[in-house]
C-alpha positions as CSV (number, residue, x, y, z in Angstrom):
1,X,0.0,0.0,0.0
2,X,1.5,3.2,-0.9
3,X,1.5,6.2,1.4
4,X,-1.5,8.1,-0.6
5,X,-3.4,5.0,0.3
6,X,-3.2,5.0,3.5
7,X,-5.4,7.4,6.2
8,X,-4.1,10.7,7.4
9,X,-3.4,8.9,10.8
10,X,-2.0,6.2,9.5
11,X,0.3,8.4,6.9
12,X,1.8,10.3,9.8
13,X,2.9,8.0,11.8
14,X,4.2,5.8,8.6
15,X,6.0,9.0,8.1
16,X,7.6,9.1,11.3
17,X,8.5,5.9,11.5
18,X,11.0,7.0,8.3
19,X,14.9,7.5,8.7
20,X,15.1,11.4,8.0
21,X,17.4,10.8,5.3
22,X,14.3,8.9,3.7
23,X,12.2,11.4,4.7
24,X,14.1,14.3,3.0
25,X,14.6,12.1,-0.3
26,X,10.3,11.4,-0.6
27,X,10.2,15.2,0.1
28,X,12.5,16.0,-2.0
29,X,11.0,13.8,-5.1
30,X,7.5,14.3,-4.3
31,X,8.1,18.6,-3.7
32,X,10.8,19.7,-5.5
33,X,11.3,17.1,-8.4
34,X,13.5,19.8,-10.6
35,X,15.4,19.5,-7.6
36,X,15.5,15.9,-7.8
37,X,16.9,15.6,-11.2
38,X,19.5,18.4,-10.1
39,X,20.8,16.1,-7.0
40,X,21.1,13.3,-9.7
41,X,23.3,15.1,-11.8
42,X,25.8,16.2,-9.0
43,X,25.4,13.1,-7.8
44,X,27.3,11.7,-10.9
45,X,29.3,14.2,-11.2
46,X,30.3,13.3,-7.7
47,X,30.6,9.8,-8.8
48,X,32.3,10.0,-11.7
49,X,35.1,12.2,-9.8
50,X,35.7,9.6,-6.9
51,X,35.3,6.7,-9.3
52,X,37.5,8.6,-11.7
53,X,40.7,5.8,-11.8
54,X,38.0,3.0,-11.9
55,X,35.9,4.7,-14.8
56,X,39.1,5.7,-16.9
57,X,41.9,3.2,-16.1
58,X,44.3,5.0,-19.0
59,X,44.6,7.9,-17.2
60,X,44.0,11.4,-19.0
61,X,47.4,11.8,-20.6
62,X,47.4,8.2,-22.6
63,X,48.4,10.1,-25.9
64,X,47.9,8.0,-29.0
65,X,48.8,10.3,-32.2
66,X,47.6,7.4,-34.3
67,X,44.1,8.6,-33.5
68,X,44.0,12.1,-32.9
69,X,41.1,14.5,-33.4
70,X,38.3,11.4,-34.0
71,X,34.8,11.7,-34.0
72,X,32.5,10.3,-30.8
73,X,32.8,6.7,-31.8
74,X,32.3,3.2,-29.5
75,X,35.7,2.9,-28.6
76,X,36.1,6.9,-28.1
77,X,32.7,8.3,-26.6
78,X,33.7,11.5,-26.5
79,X,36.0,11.9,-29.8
80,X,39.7,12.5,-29.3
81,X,41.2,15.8,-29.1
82,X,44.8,16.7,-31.0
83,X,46.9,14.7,-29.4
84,X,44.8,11.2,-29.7
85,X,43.3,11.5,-25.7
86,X,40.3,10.1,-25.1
87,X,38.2,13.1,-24.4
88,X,35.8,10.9,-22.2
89,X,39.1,9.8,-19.7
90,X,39.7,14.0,-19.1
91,X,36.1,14.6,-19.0
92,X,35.7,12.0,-15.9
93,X,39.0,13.1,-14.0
94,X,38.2,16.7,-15.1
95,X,35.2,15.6,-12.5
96,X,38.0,14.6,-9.9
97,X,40.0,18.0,-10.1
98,X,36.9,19.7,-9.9
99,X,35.7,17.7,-7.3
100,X,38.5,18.2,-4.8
101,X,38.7,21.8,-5.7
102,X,35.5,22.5,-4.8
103,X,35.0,20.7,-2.2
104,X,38.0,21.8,-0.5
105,X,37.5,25.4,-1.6
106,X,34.2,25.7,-0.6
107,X,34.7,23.8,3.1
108,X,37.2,26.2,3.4
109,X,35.1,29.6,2.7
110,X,32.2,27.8,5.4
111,X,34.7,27.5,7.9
112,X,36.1,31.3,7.1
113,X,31.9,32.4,7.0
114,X,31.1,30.7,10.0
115,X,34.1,32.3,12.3
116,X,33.4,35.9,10.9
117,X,29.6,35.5,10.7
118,X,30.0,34.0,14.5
119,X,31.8,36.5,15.6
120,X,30.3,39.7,14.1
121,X,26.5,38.3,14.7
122,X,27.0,37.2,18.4
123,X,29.6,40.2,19.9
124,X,27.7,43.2,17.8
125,X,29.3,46.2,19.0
126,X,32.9,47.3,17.8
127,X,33.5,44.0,16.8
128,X,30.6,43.8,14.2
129,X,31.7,47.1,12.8
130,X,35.0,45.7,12.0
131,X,34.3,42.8,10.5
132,X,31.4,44.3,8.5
133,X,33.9,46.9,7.4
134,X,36.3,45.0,6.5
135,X,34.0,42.7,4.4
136,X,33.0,46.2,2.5
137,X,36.0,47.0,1.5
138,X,36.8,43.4,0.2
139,X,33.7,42.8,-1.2
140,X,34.7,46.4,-3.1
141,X,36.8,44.8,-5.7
142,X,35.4,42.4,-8.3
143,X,35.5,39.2,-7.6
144,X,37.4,38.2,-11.6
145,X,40.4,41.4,-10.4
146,X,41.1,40.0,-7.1
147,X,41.5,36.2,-8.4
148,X,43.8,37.4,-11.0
149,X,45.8,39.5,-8.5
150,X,45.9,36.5,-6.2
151,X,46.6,33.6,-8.5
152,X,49.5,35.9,-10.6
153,X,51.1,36.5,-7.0
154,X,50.9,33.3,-5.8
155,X,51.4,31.1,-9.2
156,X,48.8,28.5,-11.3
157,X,48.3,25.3,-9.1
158,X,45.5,23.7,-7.4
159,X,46.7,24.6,-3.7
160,X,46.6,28.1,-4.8
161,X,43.6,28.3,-6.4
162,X,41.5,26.6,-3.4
163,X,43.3,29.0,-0.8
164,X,42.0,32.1,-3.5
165,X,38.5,30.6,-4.1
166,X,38.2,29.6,-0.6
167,X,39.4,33.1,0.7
168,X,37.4,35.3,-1.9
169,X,33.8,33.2,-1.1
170,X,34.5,33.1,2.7
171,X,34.7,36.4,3.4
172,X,32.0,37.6,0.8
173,X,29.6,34.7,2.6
174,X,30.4,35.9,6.1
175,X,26.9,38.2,5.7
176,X,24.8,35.2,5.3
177,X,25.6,33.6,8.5
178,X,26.2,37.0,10.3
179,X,22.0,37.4,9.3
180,X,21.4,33.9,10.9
181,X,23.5,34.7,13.7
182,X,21.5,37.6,14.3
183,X,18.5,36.1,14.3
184,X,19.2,33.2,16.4
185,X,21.0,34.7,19.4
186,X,17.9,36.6,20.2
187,X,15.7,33.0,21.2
188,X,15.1,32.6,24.8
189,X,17.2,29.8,25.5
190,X,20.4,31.9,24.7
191,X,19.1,34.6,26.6
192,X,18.9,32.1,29.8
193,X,22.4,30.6,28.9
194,X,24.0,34.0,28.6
195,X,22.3,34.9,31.9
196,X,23.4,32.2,34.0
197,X,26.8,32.3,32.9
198,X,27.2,29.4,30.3
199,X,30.6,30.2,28.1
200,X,30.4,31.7,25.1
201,X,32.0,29.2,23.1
202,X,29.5,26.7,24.8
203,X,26.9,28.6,23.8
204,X,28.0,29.1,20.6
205,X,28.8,25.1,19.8
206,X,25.4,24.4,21.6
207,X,22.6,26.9,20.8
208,X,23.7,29.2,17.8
209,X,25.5,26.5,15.5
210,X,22.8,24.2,15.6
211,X,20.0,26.4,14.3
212,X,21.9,28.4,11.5
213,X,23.3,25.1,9.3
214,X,20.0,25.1,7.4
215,X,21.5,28.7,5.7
216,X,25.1,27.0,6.1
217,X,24.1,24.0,4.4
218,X,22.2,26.0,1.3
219,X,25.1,28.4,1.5
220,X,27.7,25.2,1.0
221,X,26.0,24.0,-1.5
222,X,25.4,27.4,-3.9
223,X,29.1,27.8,-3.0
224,X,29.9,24.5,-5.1
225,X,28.5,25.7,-8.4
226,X,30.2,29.0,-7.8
227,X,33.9,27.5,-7.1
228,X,33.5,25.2,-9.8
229,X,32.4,28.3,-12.2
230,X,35.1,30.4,-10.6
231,X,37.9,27.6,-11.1
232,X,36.9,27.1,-15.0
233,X,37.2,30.9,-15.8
234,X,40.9,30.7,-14.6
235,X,41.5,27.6,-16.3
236,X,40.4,29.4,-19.1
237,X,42.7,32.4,-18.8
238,X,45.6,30.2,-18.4
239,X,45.6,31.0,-14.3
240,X,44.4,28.0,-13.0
241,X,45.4,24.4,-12.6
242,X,48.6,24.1,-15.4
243,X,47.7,21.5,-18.5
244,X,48.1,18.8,-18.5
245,X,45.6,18.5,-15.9
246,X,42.1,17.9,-17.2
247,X,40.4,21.2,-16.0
248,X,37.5,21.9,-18.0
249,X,37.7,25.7,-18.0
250,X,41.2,24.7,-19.9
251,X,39.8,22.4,-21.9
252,X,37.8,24.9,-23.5
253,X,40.3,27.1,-23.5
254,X,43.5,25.1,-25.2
255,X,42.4,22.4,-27.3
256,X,38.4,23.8,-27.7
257,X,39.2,27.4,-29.1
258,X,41.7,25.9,-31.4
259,X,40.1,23.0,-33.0
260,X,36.4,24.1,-32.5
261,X,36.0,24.4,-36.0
262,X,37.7,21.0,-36.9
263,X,36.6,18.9,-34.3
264,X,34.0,20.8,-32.4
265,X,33.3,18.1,-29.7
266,X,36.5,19.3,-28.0
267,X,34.4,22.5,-27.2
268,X,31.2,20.9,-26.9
269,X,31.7,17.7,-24.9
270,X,33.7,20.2,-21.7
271,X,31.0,22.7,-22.0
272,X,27.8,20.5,-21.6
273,X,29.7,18.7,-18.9
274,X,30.6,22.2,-16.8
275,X,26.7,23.5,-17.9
276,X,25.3,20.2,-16.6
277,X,27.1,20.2,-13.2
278,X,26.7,23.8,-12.4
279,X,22.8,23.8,-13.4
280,X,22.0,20.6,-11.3
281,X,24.1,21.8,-8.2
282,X,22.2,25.0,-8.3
283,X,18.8,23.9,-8.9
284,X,19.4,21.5,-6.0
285,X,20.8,24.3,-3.9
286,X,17.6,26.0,-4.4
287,X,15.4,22.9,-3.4
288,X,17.7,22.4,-0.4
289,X,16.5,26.0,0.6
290,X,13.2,25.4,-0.4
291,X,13.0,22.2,2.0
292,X,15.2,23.4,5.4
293,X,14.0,27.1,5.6
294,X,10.9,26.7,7.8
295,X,9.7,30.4,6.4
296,X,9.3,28.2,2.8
297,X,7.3,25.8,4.2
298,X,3.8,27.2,3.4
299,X,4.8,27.6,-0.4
300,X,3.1,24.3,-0.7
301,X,3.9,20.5,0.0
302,X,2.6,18.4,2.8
303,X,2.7,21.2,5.2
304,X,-0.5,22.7,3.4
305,X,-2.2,19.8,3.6
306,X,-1.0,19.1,6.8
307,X,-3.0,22.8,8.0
308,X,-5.8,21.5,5.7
């Protein structure tokens, strides 16, 4: 019997009985199904980036100029670009750099949001002002300036650019938690701890933390699809990770400007996958906001039929 079929009673408690994991993945299907399909293609992009030696044994520097700039075939999915690589191999351990890039950038610029959001939401005063400042004036220079600056001081490399990315989105996201921060200190049960002398790191770990990772969790997500963006443009000026590494942004760049004309999978195969990931991480970002943020939960779903 499905869980239409069965009474309103008998639904809710069905429904409780669910692992929230479960729980989220029915909502998330049932509510939010452009969502869905968005979680299922970072989910194998995700894939594809930790099963990247598994899915493409050669590696993505087997050079073969025997068969160099061929069509999609069944041997070669993806073509070969000019110097006979299988375009498929650097498409999947393209997935792998970006994976690691921004997943490390990004779990860097959380943990950079969360201290100056933490700090500027819960102290207020002098310290607020600072920080806030501070964020104005770096949130003053575009964002394409200050990664070119960064990355031309401190060389191309993937080390680099995951301290820049993770840097330039951490300070910039510091606002978001700083507005959850604000809004969650001024519950009751932080006013009680404060007032009988709890610590403010407890209270901090214990009471604010816990009711701002909906925003941190949207926020971490969002951040994804804009480190992945932000690595690709760099790849593309020639900033980024040096070739031969299979970045897509250089991928488009090197072997797709040259050849597009002649072989124009070498443009095309890069760009869908980079369009792909970035559309499905965002549209699931936006699902995941939908979902977590109790102010969105009259927009429709079972918490309107639920009132009903």
């Amino acid at each position: 019997m499905t869980d239409a079929a069965l009474p309103p009673v008998a639904r809710s408690a069905h429904e409780a009985r669910r692992s929230p994991v479960v729980e989220f993945v029915v909502r998330l299907v049932r509510e939010k199904p452009l969502g869905a399909v968005g979680a299922a293609l970072f989910l194998v992009m995700l894939l594809a980036g930790v099963f990247a030696d598994v899915i493409a044994p050669a590696g993505y520097n087997a050079i073969d100029p025997i068969n160099r700039l061929k069509p999609p075939s069944w041997e070669h999915w993806f073509g070969t670009d000019q110097l006979g690589r299988s375009l498929f191999d650097r498409i999947v351990h393209g997935a792998q750099l970006s994976v690691i890039i921004a997943f490390s950038a990004t779990t860097l610029s959380i943990v950079i949001s969360v201290v100056l959001g933490l700090a500027a939401g819960y102290f207020g005063g002098l310290v607020d002002m600072l920080v806030q400042r501070a964020v104005d004036a770096w949130m003053s220079f575009p964002d394409l300036i200050i990664l070119i600056v960064a990355v031309a001081v401190l060389g191309p490399g993937t080390w680099q650019v995951i301290l820049v990315l993770g840097l330039l989105y951490g300070i910039a996201g510091s606002r978001i938690v700083r507005g959850a921060v604000l809004s969650a200190r001024q519950n009751v049960y932080v006013l009680a701890s404060q007032s009988i002398g709890s610590r403010t790191l407890w209270i901090m770990r214990r009471h604010i933390l816990p009711n701002i990772m909906a925003p941190i969790i949207v926020l971490f997500t969002t951040r994804l699809a804009a480190v992945i963006l932000a690595e690709s443009g760099l790849s593309f000026l020639g900033l980024g990770v040096p070739p031969p590494a299979p970045s897509w942004g250089g991928m488009l760049s090197l072997e797709g400007r040259s050849y597009m004309f002649l072989a124009p999978w070498l443009a095309i195969a890069p760009g869908v996958a980079l369009t792909l990931t970035v559309y499905g991480i965002n549209v699931f970002g936006d699902a995941l906001r939908d979902l977590l943020d109790p102010r969105m939960r009259g927009a429709g779903g079972r918490y309107n039929a639920t009132v009903a």
